[in-house]
Every structure is written in structure tokens, then in C-alpha cells.
N, C-alpha and C positions, 0 to 999 in steps of 0.2 A: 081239220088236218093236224091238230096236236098233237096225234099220236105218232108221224113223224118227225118232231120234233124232240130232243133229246128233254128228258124231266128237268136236268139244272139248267136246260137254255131257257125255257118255258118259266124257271122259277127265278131266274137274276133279273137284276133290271141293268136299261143299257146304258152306255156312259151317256153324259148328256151335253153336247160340246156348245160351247158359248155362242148365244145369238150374231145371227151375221144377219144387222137389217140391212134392207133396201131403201133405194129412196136416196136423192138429193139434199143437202143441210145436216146431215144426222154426225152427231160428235161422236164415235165409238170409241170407247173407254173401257170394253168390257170383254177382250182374248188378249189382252198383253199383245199384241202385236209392236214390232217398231213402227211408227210414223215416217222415218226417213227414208231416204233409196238407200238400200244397196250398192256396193263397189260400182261404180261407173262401167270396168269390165264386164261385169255381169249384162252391158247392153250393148258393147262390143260382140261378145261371144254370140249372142241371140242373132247379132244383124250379120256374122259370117258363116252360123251354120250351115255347113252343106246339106242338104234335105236328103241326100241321095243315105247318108250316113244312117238315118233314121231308116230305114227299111234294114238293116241290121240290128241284132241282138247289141246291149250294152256289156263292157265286160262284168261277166258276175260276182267278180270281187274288187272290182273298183281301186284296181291296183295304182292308180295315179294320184287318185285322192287319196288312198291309204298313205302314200308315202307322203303327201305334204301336210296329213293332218300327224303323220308319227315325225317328220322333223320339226313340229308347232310346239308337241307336247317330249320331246327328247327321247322319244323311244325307239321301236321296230316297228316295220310294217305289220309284222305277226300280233302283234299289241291291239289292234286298231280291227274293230269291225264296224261298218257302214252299214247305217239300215234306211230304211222307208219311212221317216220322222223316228224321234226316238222313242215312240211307241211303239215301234216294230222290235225296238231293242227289250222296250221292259218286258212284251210278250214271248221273247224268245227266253230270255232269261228263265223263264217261269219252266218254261216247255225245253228247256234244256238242263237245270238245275234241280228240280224240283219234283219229286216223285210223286205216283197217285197219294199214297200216305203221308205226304209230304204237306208243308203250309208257307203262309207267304205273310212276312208281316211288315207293318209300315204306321207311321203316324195318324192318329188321327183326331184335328182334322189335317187332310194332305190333299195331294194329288188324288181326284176322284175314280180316275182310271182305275189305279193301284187295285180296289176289291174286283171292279169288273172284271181288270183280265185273270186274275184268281176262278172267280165264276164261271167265266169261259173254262177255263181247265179243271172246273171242279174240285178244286184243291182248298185247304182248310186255310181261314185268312185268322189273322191274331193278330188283330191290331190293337197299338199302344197310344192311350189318353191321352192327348196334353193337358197340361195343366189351365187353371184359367187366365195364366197369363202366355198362355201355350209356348212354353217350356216343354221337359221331358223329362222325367225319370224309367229308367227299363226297372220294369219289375224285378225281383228274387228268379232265377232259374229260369227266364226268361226264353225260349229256343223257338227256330221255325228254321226252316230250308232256306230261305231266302230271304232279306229283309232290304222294301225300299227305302231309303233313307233321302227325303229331300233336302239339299241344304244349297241354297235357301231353299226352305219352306215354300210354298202355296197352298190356300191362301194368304197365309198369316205374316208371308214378304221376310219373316228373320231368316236372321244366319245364325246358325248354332254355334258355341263355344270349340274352337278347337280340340281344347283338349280332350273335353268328354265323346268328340265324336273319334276319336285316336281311344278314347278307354274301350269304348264299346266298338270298335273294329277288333281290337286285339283280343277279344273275350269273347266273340264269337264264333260262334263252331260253325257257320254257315256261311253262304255267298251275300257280302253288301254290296247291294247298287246306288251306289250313291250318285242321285240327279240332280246333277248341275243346269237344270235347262237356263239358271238366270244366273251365275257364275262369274260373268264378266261385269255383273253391274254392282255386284260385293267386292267386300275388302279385302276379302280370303278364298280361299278355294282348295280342295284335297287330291289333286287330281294327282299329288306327289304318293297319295295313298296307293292309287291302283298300282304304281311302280316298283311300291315297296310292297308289299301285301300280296300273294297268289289268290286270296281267299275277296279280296275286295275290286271292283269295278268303278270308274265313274264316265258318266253318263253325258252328252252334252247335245245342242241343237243349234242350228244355222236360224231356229222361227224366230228367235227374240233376239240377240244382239246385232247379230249380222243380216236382221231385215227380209228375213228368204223365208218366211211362213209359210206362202205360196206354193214353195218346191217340194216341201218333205223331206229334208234332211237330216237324220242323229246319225251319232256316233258311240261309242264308247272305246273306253281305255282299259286293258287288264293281263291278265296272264293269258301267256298264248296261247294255252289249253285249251282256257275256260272259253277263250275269243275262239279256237279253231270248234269250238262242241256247237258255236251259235253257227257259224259257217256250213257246219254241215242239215244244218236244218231249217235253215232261212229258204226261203222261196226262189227257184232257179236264177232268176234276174230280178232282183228285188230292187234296185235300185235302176232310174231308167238315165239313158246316156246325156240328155239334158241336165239334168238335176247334177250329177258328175261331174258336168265340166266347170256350171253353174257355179258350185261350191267350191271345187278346184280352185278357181282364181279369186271368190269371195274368201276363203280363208286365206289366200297368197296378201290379197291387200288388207294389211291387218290396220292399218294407218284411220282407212274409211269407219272399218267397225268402231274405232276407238275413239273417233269423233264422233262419232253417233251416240255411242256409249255417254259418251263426259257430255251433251248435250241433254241426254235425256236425265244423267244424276244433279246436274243442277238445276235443270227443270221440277226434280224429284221434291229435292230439300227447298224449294221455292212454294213450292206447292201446300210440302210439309208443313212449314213454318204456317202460312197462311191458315190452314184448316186449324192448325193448333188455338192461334188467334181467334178464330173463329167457334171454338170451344170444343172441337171433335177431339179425341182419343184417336192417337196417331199415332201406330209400332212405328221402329226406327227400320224404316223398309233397307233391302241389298237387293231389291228388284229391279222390274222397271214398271211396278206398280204400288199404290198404298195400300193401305189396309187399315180402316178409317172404321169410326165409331162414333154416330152422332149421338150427343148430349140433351139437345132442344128436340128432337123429335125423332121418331122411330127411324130405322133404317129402311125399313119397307114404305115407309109416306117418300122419306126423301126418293126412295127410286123409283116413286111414280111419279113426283114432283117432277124429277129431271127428263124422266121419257117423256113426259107432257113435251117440254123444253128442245126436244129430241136429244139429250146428250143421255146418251146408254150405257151402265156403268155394269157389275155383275154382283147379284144378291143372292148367296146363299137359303133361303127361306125354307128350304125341305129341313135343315139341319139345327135344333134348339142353338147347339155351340157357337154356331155364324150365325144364326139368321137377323142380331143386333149390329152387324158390321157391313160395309161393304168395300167391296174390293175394284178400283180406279187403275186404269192404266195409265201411265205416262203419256198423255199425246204431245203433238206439239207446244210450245211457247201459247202461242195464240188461242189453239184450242182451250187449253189449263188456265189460260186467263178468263176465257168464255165461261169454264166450268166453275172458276171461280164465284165469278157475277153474279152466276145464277144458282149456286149455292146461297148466298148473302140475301139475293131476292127473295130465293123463298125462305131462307130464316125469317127476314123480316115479316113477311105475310103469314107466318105461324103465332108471331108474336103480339 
């Protein structure tokens, strides 16, 4: 049947989204998800929905949530377009900004998506090295259609320098989406960019601070143009009425995410500390995950060690650049103590 299928579908490979095991006892460590509930509303809302509601279409532009996510971030409703996780967002981008002869460029290592949905649209990808302490310099002449700009980073958990990501908005000739999916768990954040800038977008998601992975919710921020060009080519109801009201009142209680938040950053640097002690190479994360570098033994023993263990962490291994690091997600107190443990366990038994 190949020969129905398009040559660049047949010739990309597909993203490849983080293990979701099964089973009882298992630590998961390894899709950044948060560990805590969500806004308490979010289980009001569920227990009054009226079901009859649901045999109705959702509105297709989600003008309720637009308006409480444009007075969160100081803007207009025209600013703000709602997608289907914010992967619906970086796909539309592409497919609205981006011409056949057009390219897509982004860090690497990054967000894994990034070349996929390039692939998808067949468009030419030009991605930019980190360095080995993955940092970044843009090359001389530098150009592409669009460039995604993680900040923070995944996997690599940094936050870029302000200023250089303000040199390299102002100097570029094309569309930046700058994705904040971890945004709330840094010091900093550009989202002042999109306001100021026609040319720049940023990016945001309900799956990590506000606990709603589950639903599927992004967003972005930018010129109303740029926001009305994705509107016209997003999917009739892209967004379904559940998810809507869901996020509605999870962004209203901003108190809940912010406890969540400041539970899982001192978790973080708890953590931190400890692995350092323990002798791993540990970036100075603004997630709500590390990104870890053991010293005493490979990174690929430790992550059978721990799946043994069932605490399931995520290891890069396709990629020379990561495959000595691995990347932890924040869980609870309890669990991060567990992960602790048995980190030290099996150091000791290597040694």
C-alpha cells in the first residue's frame, strides 16, 4: 500500500511520545506531568455538567476562555488563540506561516516534535547546535520562516539569557514561537515579547503547571493577524466544550496552580541538591524536571537499574548529544525521596 502514501510521510519518522506504563507501584518520572490535582473547580464543573450540553457542537473559538486567558496575560481577545494541546498550535504555525519553499528552525537538542511537524509539511528544517554545555550561538546569516524557540529548553530544563533572546527576536526576519510549555516554573518569562513584537508569538499549556495533561489544552499569545491566519485554518471545533470550561476556571484559580508550582520548585532544588551530593551533573533546571548526568555509571545502566526498581525516568539513547544524561520529572515529596533511595542503592551496588 506505499504507493498511497505520500513519499515524505513514508520517509520521516514519527514523534515518539513518552512511555505511559501500566501496572500498580510504578514511580513515573518520565512526561513532565504534575503529580498534584488541579483547581478543586475543575471537579465541581465535571459533577454539574449537564450531559444534554454535550450533544451540541463547542463554540469554535472559545470565546470565554479567550477572554479569561487575554485578561491573565493584559491583552485582547484577538491576541489569544486556543488549540488542541499546544501542539495543535506549533502545527498550525508551520501551516500558516511557512511556505512550501519555506523552513523551520529550532534548537537542537529541543522539543522532539519541532522536526516532525516540519516532516509533516515537508518543509526544509535548519536546526541550530547547542553547544556542549547547551547554550546557543545563531550562526552568521542565519534565516528560516519560522523558528521555534524553547525557553525553557526541553530537555536540557534551562532558561536562556534574556537579553540574547530580545537580540535574536529583533533581528529576525521571521515568525518566533517562543514555547513556554514550563514558563511558570522559571524566574522569567517573554510573554511581554508577543505584546511588543508583530513578528513574535509565545506559546503556553494547561499539561504542566496547571496539572490538566489529560485535557489538551495550549494556547498562544501574539498579533491579531498572525492569531486570526491560525483561526482560519484550525479545525472546525478544535477545541471540545469540556476542555473549555475545564481550563476556564483552572486558569481563573490561579492561587491552586501557584501552590502546585512552589511545591514542586522546592521539591526540585531538594532534589537537585541531593543528586549533586551524590556526584551527578545537574543543569540549574526552570522546569518541573532535571536533567541529570551520572558520573559512576552510564546513563543507560542507571535507567535499567531504576525500571528494574519500577521508577521510570526518560533516556534519550537514539541521540549521541543526550544519550549520557537523563531527564526526571518532578513527582511528589515521597516519590523524589523513593527515587532518591534507589538511586544511592544502586550506586552503592555498582561500586
Amino acid at each position: 500500500m506505499s504507493h498511497l502514501i505520500r513519499k515524505s510521510v513514508q520517509a520521516m519518522s514519527g514523534y515518539v511520545p513518552g512511555e505511559q506504563p501500566k501496572g500498580e507501584g510504578v514511580i513515573k518520572l518520565n512526561t513532565n506531568e504534575n503529580p498534584y490535582l488541579p483547581s478543586p473547580d475543575v471537579q465541581d464543573i465535571l459533577s454539574m455538567v449537564d450531559i444534554a450540553v454535550l450533544s451540541r457542537y463547542p463554540d469554535p473559538v472559545c470565546a470565554e476562555l479567550r477572554k479569561v486567558i487575554a485578561e491573565l496575560h493584559g491583552c485582547e481577545m484577538e491576541n489569544v488563540f486556543v488549540g488542541n494541546g499546544s501542539d495543535e498550535v506549533l502545527a498550525l504555525c508551520i501551516r500558516a506561516f511557512v511556505e512550501r519553499d519555506g523552513s523551520v528552525g529550532y534548537f537542537d537538542p529541543s522539543y522532539s516534535l519541532y522536526p516532525v511537524l516540519a516532516d509533516i509539511e515537508n518543509v526544509e528544517k535548519r536546526p541550530v547546535p547547542l553547544n556542549a554545555a547547551f547554550g546557543w550561538e545563531m550562526p552568521e546569516d542565519y534565516s528560516a520562516s519560522l523558528f521555534f524557540l524553547a525557553q525553557p529548553n526541553a530537555p536540557t530544563s534551562l532558561v536562556y539569557d534574556r537579553s540574547k533572546v530580545d537580540a535574536f527576536t529583533a533581528r529576525f526576519k521571521g515568525v518566533v514561537l517562543i514555547d513556554e510549555a514550563y514558563a511558570d516554573f522559571a524566574d522569567r518569562n517573554c510573554m511581554d515579547l508577543a505584546l511588543a513584537n508583530d513578528h513574535v508569538i509565545v506559546a503556553r499549556t494547561l499539561s504542566k503547571s496547571y496539572s490538566l495533561a489529560g485535557i489538551r489544552l495550549g494556547y498562544c499569545v501574539g498579533n491579531a493577524e498572525l492569531i486570526g491566519a491560525m483561526y482560519k485554518i484550525k479545525d472546525s471545533y478544535n477545541v471540545n466544550y469540556l476542555t473549555q470550561e475545564i481550563a476556564r476556571l483552572a486558569i481563573l484559580d490561579q492561587g491552586t496552580m501557584r501552590a502546585n508550582v512552589q511545591a514542586i520548585v522546592e521539591t526540585r532544588k531538594l532534589v537537585a541538591d541531593k543528586l549533586s551530593e551524590l556526584g551527578f551533573g545537574v543543569f540549574d533546571s526552570q522546569t518541573n524536571f532535571l536533567w541529570i548526568k551520572p558520573l559512576e555509571m552510564t546513563a543507560e545502566s542507571l535507567f535499567k537499574a531504576l525500571r528494574k526498581k519500577n521508577i521510570i525516568v526518560r533516556h534519550f539513547a537514539g541521540d549521541e548529544r543526550t544519550r549520557d544524561y537523563l531527564r526526571v520529572t518532578v513527582g511528589t515529596a515521597p516519590e523524589m525521596f523513593t527515587f532518591l533511595d534507589t538511586v544511592e542503592e544502586i550506586l552503592k551496588g555498582e561500586n
